[in-house]
C-alpha positions as CSV (number, residue, x, y, z in Angstrom):
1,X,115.6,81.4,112.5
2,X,113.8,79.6,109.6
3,X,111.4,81.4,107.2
4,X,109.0,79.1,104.9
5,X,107.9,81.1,101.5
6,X,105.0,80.4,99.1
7,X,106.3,79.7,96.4
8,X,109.5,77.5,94.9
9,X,110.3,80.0,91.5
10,X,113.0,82.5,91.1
11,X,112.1,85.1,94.2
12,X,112.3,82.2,96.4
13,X,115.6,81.6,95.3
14,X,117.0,85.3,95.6
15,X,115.3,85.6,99.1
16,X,116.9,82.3,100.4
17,X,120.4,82.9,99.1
18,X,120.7,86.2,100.5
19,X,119.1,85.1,104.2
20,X,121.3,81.7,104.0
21,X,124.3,84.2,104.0
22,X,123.0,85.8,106.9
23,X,122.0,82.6,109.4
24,X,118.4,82.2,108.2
25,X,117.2,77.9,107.6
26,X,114.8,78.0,104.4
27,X,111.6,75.5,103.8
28,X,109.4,75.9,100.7
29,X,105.9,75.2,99.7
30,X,104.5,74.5,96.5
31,X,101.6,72.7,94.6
32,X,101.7,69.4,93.4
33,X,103.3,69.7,89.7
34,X,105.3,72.6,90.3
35,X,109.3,72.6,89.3
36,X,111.3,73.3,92.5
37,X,114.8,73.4,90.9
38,X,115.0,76.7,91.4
39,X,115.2,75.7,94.8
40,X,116.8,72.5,95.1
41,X,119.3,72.2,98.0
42,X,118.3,75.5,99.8
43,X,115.9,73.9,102.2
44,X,113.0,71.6,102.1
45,X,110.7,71.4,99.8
46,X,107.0,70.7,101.0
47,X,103.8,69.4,98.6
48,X,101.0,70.6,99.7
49,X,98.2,68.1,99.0
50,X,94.2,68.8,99.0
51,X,93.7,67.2,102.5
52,X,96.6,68.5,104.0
53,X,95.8,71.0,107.3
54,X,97.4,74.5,107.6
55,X,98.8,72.5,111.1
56,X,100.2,70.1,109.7
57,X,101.9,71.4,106.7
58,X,103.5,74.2,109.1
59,X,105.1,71.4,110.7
60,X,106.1,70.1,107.7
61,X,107.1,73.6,107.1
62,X,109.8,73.2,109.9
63,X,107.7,74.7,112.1
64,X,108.9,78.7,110.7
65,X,109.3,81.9,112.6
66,X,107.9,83.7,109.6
67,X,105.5,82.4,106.2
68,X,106.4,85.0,103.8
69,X,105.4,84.4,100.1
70,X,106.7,85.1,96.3
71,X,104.0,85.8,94.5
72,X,100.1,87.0,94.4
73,X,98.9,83.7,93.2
74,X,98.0,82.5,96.9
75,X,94.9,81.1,98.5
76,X,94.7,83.9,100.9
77,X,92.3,82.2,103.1
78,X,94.9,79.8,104.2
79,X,97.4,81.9,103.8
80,X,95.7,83.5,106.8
81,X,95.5,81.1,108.5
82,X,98.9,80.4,108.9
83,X,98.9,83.4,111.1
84,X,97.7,81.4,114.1
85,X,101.0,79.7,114.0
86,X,103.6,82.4,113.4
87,X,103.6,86.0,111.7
88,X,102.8,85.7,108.1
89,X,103.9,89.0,106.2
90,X,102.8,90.7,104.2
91,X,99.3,90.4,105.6
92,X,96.8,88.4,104.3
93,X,94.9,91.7,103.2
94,X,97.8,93.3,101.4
95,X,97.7,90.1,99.2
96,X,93.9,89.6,98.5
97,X,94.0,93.7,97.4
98,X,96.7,93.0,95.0
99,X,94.8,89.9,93.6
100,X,92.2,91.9,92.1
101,X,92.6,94.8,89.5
102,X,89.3,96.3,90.5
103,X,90.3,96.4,94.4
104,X,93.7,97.5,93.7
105,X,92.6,100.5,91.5
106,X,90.0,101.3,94.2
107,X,92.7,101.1,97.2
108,X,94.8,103.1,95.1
109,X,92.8,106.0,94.8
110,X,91.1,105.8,98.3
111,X,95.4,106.6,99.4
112,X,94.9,109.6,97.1
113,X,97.2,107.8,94.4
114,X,96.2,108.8,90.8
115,X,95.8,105.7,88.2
116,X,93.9,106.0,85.0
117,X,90.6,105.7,84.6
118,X,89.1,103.1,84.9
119,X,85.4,101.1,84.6
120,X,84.0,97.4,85.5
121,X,82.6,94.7,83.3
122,X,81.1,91.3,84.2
123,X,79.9,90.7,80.5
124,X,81.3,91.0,77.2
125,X,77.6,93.0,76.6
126,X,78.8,95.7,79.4
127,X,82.3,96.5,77.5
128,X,81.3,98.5,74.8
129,X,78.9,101.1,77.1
130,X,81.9,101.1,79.6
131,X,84.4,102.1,76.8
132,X,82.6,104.5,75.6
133,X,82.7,106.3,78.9
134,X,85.9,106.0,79.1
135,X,86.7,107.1,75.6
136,X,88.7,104.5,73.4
137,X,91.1,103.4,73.1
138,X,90.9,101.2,76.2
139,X,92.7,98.5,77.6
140,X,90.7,95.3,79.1
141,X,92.4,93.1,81.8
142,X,91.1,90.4,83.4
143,X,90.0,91.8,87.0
144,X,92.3,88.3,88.5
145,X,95.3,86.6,87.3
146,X,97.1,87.6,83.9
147,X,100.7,88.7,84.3
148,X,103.5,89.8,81.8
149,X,100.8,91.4,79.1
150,X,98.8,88.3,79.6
151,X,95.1,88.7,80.2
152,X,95.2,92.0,78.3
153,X,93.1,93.2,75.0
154,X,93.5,96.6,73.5
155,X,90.5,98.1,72.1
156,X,90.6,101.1,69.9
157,X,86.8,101.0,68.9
158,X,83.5,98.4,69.2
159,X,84.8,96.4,66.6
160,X,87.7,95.2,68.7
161,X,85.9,93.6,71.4
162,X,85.4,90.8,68.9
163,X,89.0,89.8,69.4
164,X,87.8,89.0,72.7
165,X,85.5,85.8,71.8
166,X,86.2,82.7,73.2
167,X,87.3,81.1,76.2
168,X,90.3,82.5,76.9
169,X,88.5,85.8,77.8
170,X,86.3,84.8,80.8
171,X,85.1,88.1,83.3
172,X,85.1,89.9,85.5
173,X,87.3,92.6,83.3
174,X,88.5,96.0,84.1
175,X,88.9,98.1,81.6
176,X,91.5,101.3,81.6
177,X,91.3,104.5,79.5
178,X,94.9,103.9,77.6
179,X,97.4,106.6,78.9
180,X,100.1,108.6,76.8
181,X,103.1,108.0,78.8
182,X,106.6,109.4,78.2
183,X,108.0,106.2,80.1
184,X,107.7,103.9,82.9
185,X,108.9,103.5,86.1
186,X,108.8,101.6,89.2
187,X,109.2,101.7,92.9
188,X,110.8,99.2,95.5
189,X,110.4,99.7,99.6
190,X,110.5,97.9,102.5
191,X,108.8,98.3,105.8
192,X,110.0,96.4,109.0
193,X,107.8,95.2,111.7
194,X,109.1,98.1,114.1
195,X,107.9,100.9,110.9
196,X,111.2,101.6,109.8
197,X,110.8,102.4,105.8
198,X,113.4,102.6,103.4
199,X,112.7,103.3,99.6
200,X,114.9,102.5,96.9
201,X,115.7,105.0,94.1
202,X,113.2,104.7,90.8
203,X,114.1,102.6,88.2
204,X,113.3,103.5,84.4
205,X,111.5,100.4,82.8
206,X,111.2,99.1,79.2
207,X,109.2,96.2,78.2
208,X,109.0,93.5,75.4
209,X,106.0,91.9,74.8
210,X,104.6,92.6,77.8
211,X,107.3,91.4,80.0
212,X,110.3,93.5,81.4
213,X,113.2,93.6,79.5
214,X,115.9,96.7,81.0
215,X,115.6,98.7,84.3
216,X,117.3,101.4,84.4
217,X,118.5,103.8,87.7
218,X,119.0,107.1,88.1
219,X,115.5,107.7,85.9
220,X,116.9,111.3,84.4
221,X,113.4,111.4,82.4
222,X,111.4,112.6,85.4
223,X,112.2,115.6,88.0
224,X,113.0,115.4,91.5
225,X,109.6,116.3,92.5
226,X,107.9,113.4,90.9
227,X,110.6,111.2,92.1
228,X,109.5,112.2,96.1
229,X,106.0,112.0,95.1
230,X,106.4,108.6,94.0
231,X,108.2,107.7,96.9
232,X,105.6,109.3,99.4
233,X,102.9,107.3,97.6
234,X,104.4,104.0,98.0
235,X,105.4,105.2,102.0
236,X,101.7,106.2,102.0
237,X,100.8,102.8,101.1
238,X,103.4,100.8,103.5
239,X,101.8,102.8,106.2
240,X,97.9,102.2,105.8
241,X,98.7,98.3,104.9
242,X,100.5,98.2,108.1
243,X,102.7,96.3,105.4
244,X,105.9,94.1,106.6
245,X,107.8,93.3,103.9
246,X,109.2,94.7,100.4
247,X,106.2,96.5,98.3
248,X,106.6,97.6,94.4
249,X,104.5,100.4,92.4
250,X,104.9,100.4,88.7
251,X,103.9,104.0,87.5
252,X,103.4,106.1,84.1
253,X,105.3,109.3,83.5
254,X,102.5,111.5,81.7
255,X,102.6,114.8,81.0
256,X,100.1,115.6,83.8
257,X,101.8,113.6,86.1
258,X,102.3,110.5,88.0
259,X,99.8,107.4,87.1
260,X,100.0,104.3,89.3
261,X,99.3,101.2,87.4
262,X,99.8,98.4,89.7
263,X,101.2,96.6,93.0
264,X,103.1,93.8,93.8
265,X,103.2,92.7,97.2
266,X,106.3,90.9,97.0
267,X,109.9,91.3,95.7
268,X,109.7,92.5,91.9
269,X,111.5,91.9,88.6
270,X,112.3,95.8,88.7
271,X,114.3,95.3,91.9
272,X,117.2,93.1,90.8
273,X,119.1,95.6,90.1
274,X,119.5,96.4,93.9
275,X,121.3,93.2,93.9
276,X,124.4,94.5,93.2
277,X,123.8,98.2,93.6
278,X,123.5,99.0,96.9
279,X,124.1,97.7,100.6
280,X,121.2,95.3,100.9
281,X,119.3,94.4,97.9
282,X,115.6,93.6,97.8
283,X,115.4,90.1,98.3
284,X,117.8,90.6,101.8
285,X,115.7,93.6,103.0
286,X,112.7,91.3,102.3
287,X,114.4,88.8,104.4
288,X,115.5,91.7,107.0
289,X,112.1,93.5,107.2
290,X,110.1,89.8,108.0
291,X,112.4,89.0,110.6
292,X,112.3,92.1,112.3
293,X,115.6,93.0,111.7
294,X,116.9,96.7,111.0
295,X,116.3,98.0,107.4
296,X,119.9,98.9,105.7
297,X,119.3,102.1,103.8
298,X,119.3,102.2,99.9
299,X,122.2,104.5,99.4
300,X,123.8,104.0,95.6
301,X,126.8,106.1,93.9
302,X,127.4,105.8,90.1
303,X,124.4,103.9,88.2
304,X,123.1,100.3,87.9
305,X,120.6,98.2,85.5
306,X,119.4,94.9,84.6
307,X,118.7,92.8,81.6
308,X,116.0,90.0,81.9
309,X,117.2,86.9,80.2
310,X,114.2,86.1,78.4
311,X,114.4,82.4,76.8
312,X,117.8,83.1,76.1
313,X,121.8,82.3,77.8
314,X,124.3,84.3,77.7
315,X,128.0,83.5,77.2
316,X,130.1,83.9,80.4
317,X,132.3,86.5,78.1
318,X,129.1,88.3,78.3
319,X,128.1,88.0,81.6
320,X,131.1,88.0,83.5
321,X,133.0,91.2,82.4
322,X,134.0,94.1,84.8
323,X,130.5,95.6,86.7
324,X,128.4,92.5,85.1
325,X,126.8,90.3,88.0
326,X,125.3,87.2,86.6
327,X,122.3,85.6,88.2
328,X,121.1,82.4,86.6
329,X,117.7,80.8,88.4
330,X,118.7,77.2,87.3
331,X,115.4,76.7,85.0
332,X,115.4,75.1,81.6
333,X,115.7,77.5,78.6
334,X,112.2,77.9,76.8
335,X,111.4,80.4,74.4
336,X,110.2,84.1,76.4
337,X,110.9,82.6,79.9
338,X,112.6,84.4,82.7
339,X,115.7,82.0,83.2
340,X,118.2,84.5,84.3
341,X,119.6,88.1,84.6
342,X,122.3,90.0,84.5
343,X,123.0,93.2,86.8
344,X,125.5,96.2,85.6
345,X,127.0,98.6,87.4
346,X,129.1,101.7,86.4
347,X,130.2,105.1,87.5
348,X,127.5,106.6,86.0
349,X,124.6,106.7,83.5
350,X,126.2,107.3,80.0
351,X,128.7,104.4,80.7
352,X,125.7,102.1,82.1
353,X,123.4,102.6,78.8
354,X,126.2,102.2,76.8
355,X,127.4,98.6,78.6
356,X,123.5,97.3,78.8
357,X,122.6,98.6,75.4
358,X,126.0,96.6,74.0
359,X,124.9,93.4,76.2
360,X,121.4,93.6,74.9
361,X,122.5,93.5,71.5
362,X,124.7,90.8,71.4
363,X,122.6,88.4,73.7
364,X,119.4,89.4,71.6
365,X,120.9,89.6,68.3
């Protein structure tokens, strides 16, 4: 069976090395100018060119069983149209919702799934009336594109929207009431084409600068009953999106409750620790759940992390020690990119913060 993915970064990578192991050929897609090492020498690479035809870049493709993708960032119109040659999961609609902040938020709470409040903007003359509905401080995003904290403007009162001048702030915006949150965490399921759903166990996340740093799992901040309502959400979700595919929620931990904050209709940065923590990690469920294959469920012992590797290597001393599972993506080092990770594993989570707190200070120092 041969699967083609969107994409020719870092989740294309994980998702072809685990399905290689399993059988499954591999071609990738990207735009002119992208950097496919990342995927060098796990199938072909295709360029897709501005006259090139869904057709005829599906048999460039390999003609694939399955176009999956690896990110948002995806013209969804052809994207869809790949569907007149062979399945295409997740669904075309899945990925347009998650393109926009506004119809994200708005699907979100038509599933019953609480996020913070939010308001539109089109103009820079429409921000200050929305904040002040909300109630500052606020948060503006960009309503498309803008990832890891980028895109983002924090306004505690009028005088802050000045910050936003310029070009690099173009609408439409959506802006969020900022939420008080005791800490973050994310979820990571999969759905198969036959409905089977399996959800992996929450992570606890901590950022730098906008871009994960540390997941954590068992998350011992938030009870057992937040944990399942998480989990229904996100099943919730799998189920009206007729979704095929792995699906992540990030979500605040407030003191009234769960807050959603975003999708990602793809494998997420959250997830690596499954790697190396349970049966079938994201990136082979991924590869399982488009290929109709049975789901393996999630079922952990003891607890597991993961540190991003951001802009920085790490010494095989430190990455290779007992319960450390190194995963390098093959990119050249620049300063705050994602060029790697490392997993960690131990019997439980007293040892795990201690090994991942020790690794983070000696890679980071």
């Amino acid at each position: 069976m041969r699967i083609a993915i969107l994409g020719v970064g870092q989740l294309a990578r994980m998702m072809a090395l685990d399905g290689i192991a399993m059988g499954v050929e591999f071609s990738f897609l990207k735009l002119p100018g992208e950097d496919s090492r990342c995927v060098d020498c796990l199938g072909s690479v295709v360029t897709a060119g501005p006259q090139d035809s869904c057709a005829s870049l599906f048999e460039a493709l390999g003609c694939p069983d399955v176009i999956t993708t690896e990110k948002e960032g995806v013209d969804v119109d052809f994207y869809e149209q790949f569907s007149s040659h062979c399945a295409v999961y997740p669904s075309s609609r899945a990925v347009w919702i998650s393109q926009n902040r506004l119809r994200e938020k708005t699907f979100l709470n038509d599933q019953g799934v609480p996020t913070a409040e939010f308001a539109p903007a089109t103009s820079l003359e429409e921000i200050a009336p929305a904040a002040e509905r909300l109630g500052y401080p606020v948060i503006v995003k960009t309503q498309e594109n803008g990832y890891d904290g980028k895109g983002q403007w924090w306004l505690r009162s009028e005088a802050d929207i000045a910050s936003m001048q310029g070009a690099e702030a173009s609408g439409p915006w959506l802006l969020e009431k900022v939420v008080p949150f005791e800490c973050e965490v994310s979820v990571v399921a999969a759905r198969s084409s036959a409905g089977q759903v399996e959800v992996y166990p929450l992570a606890e996340n901590v950022h730098r600068d906008g871009v994960l740093l540390t997941s954590v799992v068992p998350v011992e901040s938030i009870s057992q009953a937040q944990s399942d309502e998480v989990k229904r959400h996100i099943t919730r979700l799998l189920q009206e999106l007729d979704y095929v595919g792995v699906l992540s929620m990030e979500c605040f931990v407030t003191e009234s409750g769960i807050v959603a904050n975003e999708l990602a209709p793809r494998v997420h940065n959250s997830g690596h620790w499954t790697q190396n923590a349970v049966p079938a990690g994201q990136f082979e469920q991924h590869v399982r759940a488009v290929l109709g294959f049975p789901l393996a469920p999630p079922e952990m012992s003891g607890a597991a992390g993961m540190l991003n590797l951001l802009g920085v290597q790490a010494t095989a001393e430190q990455a290779l020690r007992a319960n450390h599972h190194w995963h390098w993506y093959g990119k050249e080092v620049r300063s705050g990119r994602k060029v790697g990770h490392i997993n960690v594993t131990a019997p439980n989570l007293l040892a795990l913060k201690s090994a991942l707190a020790k690794l983070q200070a000696e890679i980071y120092a």
